[in-house]
N, C-alpha and C positions, 0 to 999 in steps of 0.2 A: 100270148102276147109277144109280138117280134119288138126285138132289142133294138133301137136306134144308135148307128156307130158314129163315133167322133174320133178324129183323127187330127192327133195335135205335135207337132214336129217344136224340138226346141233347139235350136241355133246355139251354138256356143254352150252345150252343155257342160259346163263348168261345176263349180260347187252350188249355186244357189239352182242353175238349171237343173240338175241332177235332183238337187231338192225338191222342189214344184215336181218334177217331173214323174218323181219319183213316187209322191203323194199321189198323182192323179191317176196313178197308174196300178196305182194299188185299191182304188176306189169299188167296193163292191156296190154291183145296183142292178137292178130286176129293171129297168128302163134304159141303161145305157152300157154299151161294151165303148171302153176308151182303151185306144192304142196311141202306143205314145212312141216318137220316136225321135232319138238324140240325134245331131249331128255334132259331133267334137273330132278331135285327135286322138289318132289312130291308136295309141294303145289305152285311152278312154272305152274306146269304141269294141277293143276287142275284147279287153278284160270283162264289159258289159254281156257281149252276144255269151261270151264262153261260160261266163261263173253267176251273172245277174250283176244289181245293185244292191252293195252293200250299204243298210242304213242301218245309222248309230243311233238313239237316245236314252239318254242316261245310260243303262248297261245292257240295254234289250237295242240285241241287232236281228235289224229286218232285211232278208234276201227278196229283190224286187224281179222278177225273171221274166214279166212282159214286155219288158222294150228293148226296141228294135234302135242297134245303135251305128250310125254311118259313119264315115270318115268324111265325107262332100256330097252335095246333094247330085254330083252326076252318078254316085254309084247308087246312091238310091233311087234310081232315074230306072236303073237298069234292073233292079231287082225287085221291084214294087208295083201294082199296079194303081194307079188313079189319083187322088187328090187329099194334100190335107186340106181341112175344116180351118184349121187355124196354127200360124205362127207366133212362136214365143222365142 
């Protein structure tokens, strides 16, 4: 069975972006590969590409190491091909 992709870019990835973000991106599923990709500030952005996302709960922290994170959508212009599915 081929995987259907979804491609979901989140604006202003802040604390609660990062959150969302971070969940869908962690999403395992035999029907869909989700790529998630931040756009925030630059050292949001770099800390993300270099080390992943750091998630807390309770005292189990999750490294999230799929998403693809920009500083502005012209540099992701340059480095990506095609279209997101959807904005958040």
């Amino acid at each position: 069975m081929n995987k259907k992709y979804l491609k979901i870019g989140f604006i202003g990835a802040g604390s609660l972006g990062s959150l969302f973000g971070g969940y869908l991106a962690d999403i395992k599923s035999d029907i869909y590969s989700i790529e998630i990709t931040f756009f925030c500030n630059k050292a949001h952005a770099d800390m993300i590409n270099k080390k992943g996302l750091n998630m807390k709960k309770n005292q189990d922290i999750r490294v999230v190491k799929n998403i693809k994170a920009f500083e502005d959508e012209k540099f992701f212009e340059e480095k990506i091909n095609g279209i997101l599915d959807a904005i958040i």
